[in-house]
C-alpha positions as CSV (number, residue, x, y, z in Angstrom):
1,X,7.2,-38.3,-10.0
2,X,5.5,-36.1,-7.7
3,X,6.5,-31.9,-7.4
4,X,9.6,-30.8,-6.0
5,X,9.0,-30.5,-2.4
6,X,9.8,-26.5,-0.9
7,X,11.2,-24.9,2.4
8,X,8.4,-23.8,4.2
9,X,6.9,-20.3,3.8
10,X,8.6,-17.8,6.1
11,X,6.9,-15.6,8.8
12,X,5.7,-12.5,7.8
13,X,3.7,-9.4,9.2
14,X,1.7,-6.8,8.5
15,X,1.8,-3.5,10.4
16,X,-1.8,-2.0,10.3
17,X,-4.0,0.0,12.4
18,X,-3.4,2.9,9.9
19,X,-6.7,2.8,9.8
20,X,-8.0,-0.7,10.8
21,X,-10.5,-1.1,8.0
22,X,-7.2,-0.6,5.7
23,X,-5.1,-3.1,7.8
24,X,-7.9,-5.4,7.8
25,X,-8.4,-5.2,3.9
26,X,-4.9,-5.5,3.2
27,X,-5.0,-9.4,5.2
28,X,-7.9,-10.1,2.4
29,X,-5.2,-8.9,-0.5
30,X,-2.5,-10.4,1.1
31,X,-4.4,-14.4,1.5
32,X,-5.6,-13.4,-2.4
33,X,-2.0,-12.7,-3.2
34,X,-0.6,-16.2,-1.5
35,X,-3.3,-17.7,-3.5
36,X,-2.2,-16.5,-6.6
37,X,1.5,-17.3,-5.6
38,X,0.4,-20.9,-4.8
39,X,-1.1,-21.2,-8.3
40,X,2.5,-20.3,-9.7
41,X,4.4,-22.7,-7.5
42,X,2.2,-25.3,-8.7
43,X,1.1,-25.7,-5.6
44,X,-2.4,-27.1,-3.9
45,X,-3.9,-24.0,-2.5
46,X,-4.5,-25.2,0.9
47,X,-4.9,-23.8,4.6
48,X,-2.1,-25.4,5.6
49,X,0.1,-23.9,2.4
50,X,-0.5,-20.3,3.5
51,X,2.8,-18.6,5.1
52,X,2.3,-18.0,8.7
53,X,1.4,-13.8,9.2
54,X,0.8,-11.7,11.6
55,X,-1.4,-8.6,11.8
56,X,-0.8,-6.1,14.4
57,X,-3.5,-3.5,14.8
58,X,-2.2,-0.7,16.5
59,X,-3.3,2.9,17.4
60,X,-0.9,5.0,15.2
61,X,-1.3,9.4,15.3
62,X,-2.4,11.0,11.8
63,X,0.1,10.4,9.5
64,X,-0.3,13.6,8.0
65,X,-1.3,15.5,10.7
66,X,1.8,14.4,12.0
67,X,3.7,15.1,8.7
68,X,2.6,18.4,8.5
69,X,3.3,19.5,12.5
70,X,6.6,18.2,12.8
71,X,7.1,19.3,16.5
72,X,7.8,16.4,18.4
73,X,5.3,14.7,20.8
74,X,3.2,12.2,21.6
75,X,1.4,13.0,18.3
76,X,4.4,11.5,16.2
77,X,4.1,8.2,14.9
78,X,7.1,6.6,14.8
79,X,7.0,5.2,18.9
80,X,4.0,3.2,17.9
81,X,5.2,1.8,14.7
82,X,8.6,1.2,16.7
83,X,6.5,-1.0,19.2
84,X,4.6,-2.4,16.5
85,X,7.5,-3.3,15.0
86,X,9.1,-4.9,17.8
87,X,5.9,-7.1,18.5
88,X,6.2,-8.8,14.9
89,X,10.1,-8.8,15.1
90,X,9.6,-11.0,18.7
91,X,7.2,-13.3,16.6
92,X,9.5,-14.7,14.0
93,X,8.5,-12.2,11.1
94,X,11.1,-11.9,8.4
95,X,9.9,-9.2,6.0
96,X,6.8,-7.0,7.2
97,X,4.3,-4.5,4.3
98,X,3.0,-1.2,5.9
99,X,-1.2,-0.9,5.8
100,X,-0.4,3.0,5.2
101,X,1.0,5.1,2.6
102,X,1.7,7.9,4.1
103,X,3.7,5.8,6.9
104,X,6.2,5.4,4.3
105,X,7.9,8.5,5.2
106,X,8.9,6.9,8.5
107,X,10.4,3.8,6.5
108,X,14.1,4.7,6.5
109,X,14.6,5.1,10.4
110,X,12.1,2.0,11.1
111,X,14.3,-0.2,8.3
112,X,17.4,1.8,10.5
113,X,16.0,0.4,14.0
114,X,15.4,-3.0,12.7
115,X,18.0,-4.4,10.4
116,X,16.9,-8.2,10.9
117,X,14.0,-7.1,9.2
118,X,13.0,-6.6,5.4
119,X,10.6,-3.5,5.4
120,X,9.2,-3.2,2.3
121,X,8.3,0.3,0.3
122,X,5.2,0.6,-1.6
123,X,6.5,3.3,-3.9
124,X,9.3,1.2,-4.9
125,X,7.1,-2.1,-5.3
126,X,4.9,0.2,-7.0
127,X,7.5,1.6,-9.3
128,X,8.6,-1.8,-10.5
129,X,5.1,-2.8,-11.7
130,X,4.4,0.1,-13.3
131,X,8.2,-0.1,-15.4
132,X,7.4,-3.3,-16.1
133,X,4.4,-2.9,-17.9
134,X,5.9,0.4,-19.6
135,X,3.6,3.0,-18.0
136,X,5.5,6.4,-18.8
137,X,3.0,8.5,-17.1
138,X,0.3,8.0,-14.0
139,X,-2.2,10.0,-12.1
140,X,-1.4,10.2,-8.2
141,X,-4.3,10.2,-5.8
142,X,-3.3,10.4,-2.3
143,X,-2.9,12.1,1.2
144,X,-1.5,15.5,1.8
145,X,0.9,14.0,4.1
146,X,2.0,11.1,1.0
147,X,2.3,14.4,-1.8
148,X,4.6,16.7,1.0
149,X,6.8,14.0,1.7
150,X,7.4,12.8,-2.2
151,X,7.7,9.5,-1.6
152,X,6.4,8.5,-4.7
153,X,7.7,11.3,-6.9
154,X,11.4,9.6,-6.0
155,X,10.5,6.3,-6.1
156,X,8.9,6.7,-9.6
157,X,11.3,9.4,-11.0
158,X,13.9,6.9,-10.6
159,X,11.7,4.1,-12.7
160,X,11.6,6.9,-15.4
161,X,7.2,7.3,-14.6
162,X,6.0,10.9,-14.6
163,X,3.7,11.5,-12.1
164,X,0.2,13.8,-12.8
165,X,-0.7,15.6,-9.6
166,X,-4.2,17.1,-8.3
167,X,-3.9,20.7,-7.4
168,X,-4.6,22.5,-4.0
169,X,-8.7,22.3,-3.5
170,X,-8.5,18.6,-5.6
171,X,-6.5,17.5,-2.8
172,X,-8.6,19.2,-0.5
173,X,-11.5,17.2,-1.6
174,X,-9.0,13.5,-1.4
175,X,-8.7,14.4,2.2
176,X,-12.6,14.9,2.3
177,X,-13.0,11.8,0.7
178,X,-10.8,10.3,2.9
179,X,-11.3,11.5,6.6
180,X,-15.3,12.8,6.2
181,X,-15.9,9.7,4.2
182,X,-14.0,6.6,4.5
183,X,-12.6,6.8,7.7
184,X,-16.5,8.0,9.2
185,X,-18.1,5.1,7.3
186,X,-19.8,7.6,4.5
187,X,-18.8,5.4,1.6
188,X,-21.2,7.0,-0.4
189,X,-19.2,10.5,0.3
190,X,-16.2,9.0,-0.5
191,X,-17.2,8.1,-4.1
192,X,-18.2,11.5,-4.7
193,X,-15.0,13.0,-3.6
194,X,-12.5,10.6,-5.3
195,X,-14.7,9.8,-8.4
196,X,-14.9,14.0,-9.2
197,X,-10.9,14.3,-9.2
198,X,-10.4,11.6,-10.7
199,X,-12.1,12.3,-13.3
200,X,-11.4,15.4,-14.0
201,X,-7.6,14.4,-14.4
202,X,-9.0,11.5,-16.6
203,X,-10.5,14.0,-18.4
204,X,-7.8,16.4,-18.8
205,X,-4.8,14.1,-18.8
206,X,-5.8,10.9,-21.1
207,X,-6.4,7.7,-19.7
208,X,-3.6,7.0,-18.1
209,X,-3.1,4.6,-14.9
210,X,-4.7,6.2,-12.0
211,X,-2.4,5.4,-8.4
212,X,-5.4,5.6,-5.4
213,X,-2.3,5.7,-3.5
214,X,-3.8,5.7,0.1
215,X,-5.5,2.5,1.4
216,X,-9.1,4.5,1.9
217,X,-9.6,5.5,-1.8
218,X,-9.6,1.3,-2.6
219,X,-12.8,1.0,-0.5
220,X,-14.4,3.7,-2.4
221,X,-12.8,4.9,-6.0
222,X,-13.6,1.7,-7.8
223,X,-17.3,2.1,-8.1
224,X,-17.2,5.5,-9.0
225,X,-18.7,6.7,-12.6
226,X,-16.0,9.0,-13.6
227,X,-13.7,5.7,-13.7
228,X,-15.5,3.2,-15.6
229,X,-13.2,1.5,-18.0
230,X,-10.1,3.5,-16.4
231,X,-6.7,1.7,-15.3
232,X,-6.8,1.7,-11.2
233,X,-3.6,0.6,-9.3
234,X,-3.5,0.2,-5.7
235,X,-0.8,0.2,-4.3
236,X,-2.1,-2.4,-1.2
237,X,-2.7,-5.5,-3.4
238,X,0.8,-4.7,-5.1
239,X,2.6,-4.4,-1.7
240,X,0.3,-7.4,-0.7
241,X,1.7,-9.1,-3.7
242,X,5.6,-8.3,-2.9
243,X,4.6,-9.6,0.4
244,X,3.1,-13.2,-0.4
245,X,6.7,-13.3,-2.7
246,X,8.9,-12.6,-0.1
247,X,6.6,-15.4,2.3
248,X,7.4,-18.0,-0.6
249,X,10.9,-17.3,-0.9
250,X,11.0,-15.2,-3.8
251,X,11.8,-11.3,-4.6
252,X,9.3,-8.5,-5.1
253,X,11.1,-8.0,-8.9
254,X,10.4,-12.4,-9.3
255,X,6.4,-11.9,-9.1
256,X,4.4,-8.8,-10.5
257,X,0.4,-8.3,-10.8
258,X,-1.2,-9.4,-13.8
């Protein structure tokens, strides 16, 4: 007797552009993550298997910039991810995953403005893989913008994880890393920046799991010296995996990475 057949994979989207080598990595995690979630089912893992998705690559304002002039203007992002929104919404997507961290602290009135929509939250997706495998404690590496608005200080809090913090000039050097390195295609930069605080709260904190908590570090962090052997999380392929879940008809709690 031949496997159970299933309802087709629902339409899902991806709202990116934040920035575009980020939103364009996170497809790659997310077809990884439907691969994997094939392999569960029991299913052939075929082109025609994968859920239909939909990336929309839009120009969005620094998040932090943003976050940290909160005057309002054409330098806010919310219009943009509104719009974005709105585009994926139009094209039949059920539940949509946020390229960007730091976004995140938009989530409640984009979720608000479209309530046919499942908008998932990284911290929270985050915080249940991290219960799950009985973490107590993690390092946070991240934006400016992602540490002022707390999102994953609540998120995790609430999971009962402690979160370990960079000080002042580390976070100055993150957002080095990030804008001077990543974002300007100085990889090499990048390592430099992310590899010297992270290790240095390796170093002074034990090895404990290490969040690169905005969708640059990934593309840079993992090559790094400082972290050979350490536990990196990033947030993108969990989101991506809550994502490929939700595609297949299952919740983000049903399917956790490995």
């Amino acid at each position: 007797m031949g496997p159970a057949l299933l309802p087709a994979p629902q339409v899902v989207g991806i709202l990116g552009g934040m920035g575009p080598a980020a939103g364009a990595d996170f497809v790659r995690l997310f077809v990884e993550a439907c691969s994997r979630q094939l392999q569960a089912l029991g299913r052939g893992v075929q082109d025609q298997a994968f859920p239909e998705h939909w990336l929309a690559q839009v120009p969005v304002p620094d998040r932090t910039g943003a976050l940290l002039n909160c005057d309002s203007g054409a330098h806010q992002p919310l219009e943009p991810m509104l719009q974005a929104l709105g585009r994926l919404a139009a094209l039949g997507a059920r539940s949509v995953a946020m390229a960007c961290n730091t976004a995140h602290a938009w989530h409640g009135r984009l979720q608000e403005r479209f309530p046919q929509l499942e908008l998932l939250h990284v911290a929270q997706e985050v915080a249940q893989t991290l219960q799950a495998q009985g973490a107590r404690q993690a390092i946070l590496l991240a934006t400016e913008g992602t540490y002022r608005s707390a999102l994953y200080e609540q998120a995790l809090g609430q999971a009962g994880v402690a979160l370990i913090l960079p000080d002042l000039m580390q976070r100055e050097r993150l957002m080095q890393g990030i804008y001077q390195g990543v974002k300007r295609g100085d990889r090499g930069l990048a390592q430099a920046c992310f590899g010297e605080v992270a290790g240095a709260l390796l170093e002074r904190h034990g090895a404990l799991p290490v969040l690169m908590a905005c969708t640059e570090i990934p593309l840079a962090l993992p090559g790094a010296p400082e972290v050979a052997g350490a536990t990196l999380i990033d947030p993108a392929q969990v989101l991506a995996q809550a994502l490929a879940a939700r595609a297949y008809g299952m919740s983000g709690a049903e399917t956790q990475i490995s």
